[in-house]
C-alpha positions in Angstrom: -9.3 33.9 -14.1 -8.3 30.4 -12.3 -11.0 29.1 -10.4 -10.1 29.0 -6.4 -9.6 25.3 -5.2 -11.7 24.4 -3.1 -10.4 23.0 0.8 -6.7 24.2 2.8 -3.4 23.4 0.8 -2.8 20.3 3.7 0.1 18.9 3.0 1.2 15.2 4.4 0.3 11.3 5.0 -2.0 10.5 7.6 -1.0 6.5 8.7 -4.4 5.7 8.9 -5.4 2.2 11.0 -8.6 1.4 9.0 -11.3 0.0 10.3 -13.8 -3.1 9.1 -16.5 -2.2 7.0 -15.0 1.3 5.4 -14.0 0.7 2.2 -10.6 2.6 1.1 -12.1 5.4 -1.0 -14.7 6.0 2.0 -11.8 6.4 4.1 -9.8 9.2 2.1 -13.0 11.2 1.7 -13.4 11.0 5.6 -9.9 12.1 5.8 -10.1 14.7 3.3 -13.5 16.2 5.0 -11.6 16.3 8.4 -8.7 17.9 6.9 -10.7 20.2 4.7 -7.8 19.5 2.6 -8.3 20.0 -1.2 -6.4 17.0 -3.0 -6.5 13.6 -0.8 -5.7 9.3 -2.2 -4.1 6.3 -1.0 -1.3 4.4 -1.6 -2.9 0.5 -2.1 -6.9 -0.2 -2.0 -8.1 -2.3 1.2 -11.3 -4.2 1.3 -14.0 -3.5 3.3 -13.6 -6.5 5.2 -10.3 -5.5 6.4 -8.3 -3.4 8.5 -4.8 -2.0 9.1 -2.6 0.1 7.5 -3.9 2.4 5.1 -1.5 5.1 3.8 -3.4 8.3 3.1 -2.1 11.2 1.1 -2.8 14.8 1.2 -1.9 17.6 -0.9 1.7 17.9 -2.3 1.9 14.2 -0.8 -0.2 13.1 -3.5 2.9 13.5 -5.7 4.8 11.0 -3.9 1.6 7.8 -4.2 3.9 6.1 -6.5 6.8 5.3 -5.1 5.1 4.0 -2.0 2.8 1.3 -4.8 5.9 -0.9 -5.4 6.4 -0.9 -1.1 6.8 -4.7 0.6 3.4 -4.9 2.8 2.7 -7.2 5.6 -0.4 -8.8 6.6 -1.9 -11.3 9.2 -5.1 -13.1 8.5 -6.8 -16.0 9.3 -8.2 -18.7 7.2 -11.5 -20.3 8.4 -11.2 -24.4 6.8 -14.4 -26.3 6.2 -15.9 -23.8 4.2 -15.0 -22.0 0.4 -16.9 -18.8 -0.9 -17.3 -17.3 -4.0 -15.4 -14.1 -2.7 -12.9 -16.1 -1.1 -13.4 -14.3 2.3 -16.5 -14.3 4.4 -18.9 -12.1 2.7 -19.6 -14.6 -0.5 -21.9 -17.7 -0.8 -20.4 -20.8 0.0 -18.9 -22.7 -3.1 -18.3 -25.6 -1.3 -17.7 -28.3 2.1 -14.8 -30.0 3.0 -14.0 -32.4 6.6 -10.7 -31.7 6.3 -8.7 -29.6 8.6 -5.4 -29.0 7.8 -2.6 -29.5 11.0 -0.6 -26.1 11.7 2.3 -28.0 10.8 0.6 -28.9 7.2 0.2 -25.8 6.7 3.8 -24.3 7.7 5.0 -27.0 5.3 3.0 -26.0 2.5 3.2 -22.6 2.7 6.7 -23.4 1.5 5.8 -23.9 -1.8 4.5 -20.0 -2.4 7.6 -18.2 -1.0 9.6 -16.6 -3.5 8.1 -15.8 -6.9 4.9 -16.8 -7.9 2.1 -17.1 -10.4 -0.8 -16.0 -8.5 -4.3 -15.6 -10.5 -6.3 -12.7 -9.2 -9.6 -13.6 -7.3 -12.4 -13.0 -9.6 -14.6 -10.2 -7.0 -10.9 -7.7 -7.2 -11.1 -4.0 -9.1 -9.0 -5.4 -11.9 -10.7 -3.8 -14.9 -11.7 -6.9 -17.8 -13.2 -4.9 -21.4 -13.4 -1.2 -19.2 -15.3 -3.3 -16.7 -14.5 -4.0 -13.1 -14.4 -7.8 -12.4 -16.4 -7.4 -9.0 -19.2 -5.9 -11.0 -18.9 -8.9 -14.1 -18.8 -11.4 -10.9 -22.0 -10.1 -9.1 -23.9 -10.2 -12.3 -23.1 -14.1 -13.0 -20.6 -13.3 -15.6 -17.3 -16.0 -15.4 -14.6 -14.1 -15.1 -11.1 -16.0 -16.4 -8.4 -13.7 -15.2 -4.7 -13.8 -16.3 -2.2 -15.4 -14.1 0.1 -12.4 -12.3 4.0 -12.8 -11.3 4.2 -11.7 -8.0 6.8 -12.2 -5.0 6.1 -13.5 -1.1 9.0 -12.9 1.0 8.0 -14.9 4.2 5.0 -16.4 5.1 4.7 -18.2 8.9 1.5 -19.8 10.6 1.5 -17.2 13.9 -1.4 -18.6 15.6 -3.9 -21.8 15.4 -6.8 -21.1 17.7 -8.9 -23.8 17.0 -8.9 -27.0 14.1 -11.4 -24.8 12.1 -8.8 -21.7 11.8 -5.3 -20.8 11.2 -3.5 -17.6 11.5 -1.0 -16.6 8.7 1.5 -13.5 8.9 3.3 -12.6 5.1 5.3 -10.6 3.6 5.2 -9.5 -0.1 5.7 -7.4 -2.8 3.2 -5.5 -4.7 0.2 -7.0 -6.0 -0.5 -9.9 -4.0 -3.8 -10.8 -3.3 -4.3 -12.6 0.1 -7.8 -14.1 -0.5 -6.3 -16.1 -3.7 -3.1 -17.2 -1.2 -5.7 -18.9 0.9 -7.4 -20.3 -2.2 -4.5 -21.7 -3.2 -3.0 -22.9 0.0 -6.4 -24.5 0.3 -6.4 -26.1 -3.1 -2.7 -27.6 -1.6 -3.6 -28.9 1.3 -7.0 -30.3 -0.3 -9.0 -28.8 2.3 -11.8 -26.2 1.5 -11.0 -22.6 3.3 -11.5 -18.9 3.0 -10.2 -15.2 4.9 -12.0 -14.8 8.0 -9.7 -12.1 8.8 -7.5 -10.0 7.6 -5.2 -7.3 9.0 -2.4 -5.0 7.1 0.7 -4.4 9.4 2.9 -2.4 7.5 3.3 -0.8 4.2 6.5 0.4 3.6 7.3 2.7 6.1 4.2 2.9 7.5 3.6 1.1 10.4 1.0 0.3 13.2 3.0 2.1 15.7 2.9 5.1 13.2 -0.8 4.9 13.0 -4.1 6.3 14.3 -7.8 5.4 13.7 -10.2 8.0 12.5 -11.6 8.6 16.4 -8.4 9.9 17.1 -7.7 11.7 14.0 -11.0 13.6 14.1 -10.0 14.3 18.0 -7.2 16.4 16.8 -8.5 18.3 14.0 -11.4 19.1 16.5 -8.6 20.5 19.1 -7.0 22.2 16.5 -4.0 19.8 16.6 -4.2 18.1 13.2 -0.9 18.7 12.7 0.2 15.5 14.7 -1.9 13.4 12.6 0.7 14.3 9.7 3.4 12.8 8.7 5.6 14.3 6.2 5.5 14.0 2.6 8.7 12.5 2.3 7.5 9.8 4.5 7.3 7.4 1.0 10.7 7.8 -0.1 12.2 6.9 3.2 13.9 4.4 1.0 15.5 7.2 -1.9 18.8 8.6 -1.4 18.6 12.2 -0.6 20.7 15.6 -1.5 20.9 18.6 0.4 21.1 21.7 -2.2 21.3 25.6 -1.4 18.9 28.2 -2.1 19.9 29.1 -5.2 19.9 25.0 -6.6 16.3 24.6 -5.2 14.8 27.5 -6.9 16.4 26.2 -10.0 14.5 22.9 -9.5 11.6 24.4 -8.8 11.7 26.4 -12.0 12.2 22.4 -13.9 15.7 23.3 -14.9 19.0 20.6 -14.1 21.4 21.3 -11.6 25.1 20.5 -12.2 26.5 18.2 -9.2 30.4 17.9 -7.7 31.9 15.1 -8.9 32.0 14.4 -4.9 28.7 14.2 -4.4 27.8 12.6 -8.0 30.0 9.1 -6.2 28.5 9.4 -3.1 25.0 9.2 -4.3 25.8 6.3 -6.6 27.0 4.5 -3.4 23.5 4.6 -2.2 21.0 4.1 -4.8 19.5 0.9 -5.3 20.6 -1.1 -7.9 18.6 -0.4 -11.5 17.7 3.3 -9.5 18.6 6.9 -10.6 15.9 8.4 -8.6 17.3 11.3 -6.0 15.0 13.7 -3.4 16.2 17.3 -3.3 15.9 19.3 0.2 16.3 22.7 1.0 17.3 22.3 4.6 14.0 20.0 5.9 11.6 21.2 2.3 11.4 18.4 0.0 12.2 20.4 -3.1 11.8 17.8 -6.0 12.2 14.3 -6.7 14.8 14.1 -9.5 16.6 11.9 -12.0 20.8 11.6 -11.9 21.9 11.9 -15.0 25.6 12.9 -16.5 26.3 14.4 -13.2 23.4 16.3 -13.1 20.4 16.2 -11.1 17.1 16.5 -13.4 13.9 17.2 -11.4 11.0 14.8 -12.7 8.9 16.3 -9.7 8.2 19.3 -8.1 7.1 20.0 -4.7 4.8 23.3 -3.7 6.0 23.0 -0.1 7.5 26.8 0.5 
């Protein structure tokens, strides 16, 4: 006999405004114990030390984590100068002193030079895993840790604020994979100055937004009123940017059962008008049920995954 999952079948992203000191996997368990729901991650880990947008999935959204990895992300931090850290943000020893204090406008210039793609070498305290170990843990025990050079892409990048001469506020936005800590490492390194993240806060990741979002107070306000439901967003939240294709009954439950549907030549054009370029990827509904993401192929549509939403 199947064993019984444990937890509700919840079903949906919770936009979740993290706060400091709660690391990202801390957070979905939270989440997951207020929903009692029995499958919960997130889409894109976020230290400790920061806060912001933190897309949490639940249930049958747990499907769609991928598509939302490879989302552009924006994020507003601070660099403290005078000062550089072995973690490259506040929490590590200090590495090394500096007089210099870049001027906003130094900065703005220099910033410049890291828009567009990059070759951006991780900071040596991230989860990247070196021989099945995680470097944080091979960094905290003394080990050196040489880590490989990464092509990554910054879209914008803009000084938004400048306090004081010891701090500078930086809004970007990227691709995936970008680690802010080694931006200010090697903005630093530019400028000749010494510097590390005082603070750091995550706007937006793809479609999930601060005005989407609501801290854990709040969330745990409306499971304990019995409205958890407007802590949800839907699962197709993440694929806000995939074409989509409204199918009958009869389609759906063919998708559901992994077997292709044959399109109309019709819709096969009007699809291929709006994927992106180097894209086949499709979402199925059945009036407002995500049904199954799917591949178009030979004017068919070829579900690669389906969703338990009925």
């Amino acid at each position: 006999m199947a064993r019984r999952k444990r937890g509700q079948a919840v079903h949906g992203w919770v936009c979740l405004d993290k706060p400091l000191e709660l690391g990202s996997t801390d957070a979905v368990s939270k989440v997951r114990r207020l929903f009692d729901a029995q499958k919960a991650g997130h889409a894109g880990t976020l230290d400790p030390l920061a806060s912001g947008i933190l897309p949490i999935a639940l249930g049958e959204a747990t499907k769609t984590v991928p598509h939302l990895m490879d989302a552009e992300k924006v994020y507003r931090f601070s660099i403290r100068w005078g000062v550089s850290t072995s973690t490259l943000d506040r929490e590590g020893e200090v590495t090394g002193r500096s007089d210099v204090r870049p001027t906003p406008d130094a900065v703005a210039e220099a910033l410049k030079a890291f828009v567009g793609e990059i070759d951006q070498v991780p900071p040596a305290f991230s989860a990247i895993r070196v021989n099945g170990e995680r470097a944080y843990d091979l960094a905290r025990e003394g080990v050196a840790v040489e880590l490989e050079a990464r092509r990554v892409v910054i879209y914008e990048a803009s000084v938004t604020d400048a306090p004081d001469p010891d701090h500078v506020e930086i809004t970007v936005r990227t691709g995936k994979g970008v680690y802010i800590r080694s931006l200010a490492r090697d903005l630093a390194l530019a400028l000749g100055a010494e510097g590390h993240v005082s603070a750091l806060r995550r706007e937006r990741v793809g479609p999930f937004t601060l005005d989407r979002a609501i801290g854990l107070d709040s969330l745990a306000d409306l499971v304990h009123r019995g409205a958890a439901s407007e802590g949800l967003l839907p699962v197709a939240t993440a694929l806000d940017d995939i074409p989509d294709l409204a199918v009958t009954p009869e389609d759906a439950f063919r998708l559901r059962q992994g077997r292709p549907i044959v399109l109309l030549p019709r819709q096969v054009e009007a699809l291929k008008a709006r994927l992106p370029a180097g894209s086949r990827t499709v979402s199925a509904f059945e009036g407002d049920v995500l049904v199954a993401l799917c591949s178009l192929k030979a004017g068919r549509l070829e579900p690669d995954r389906v969703f338990n939403l009925q």
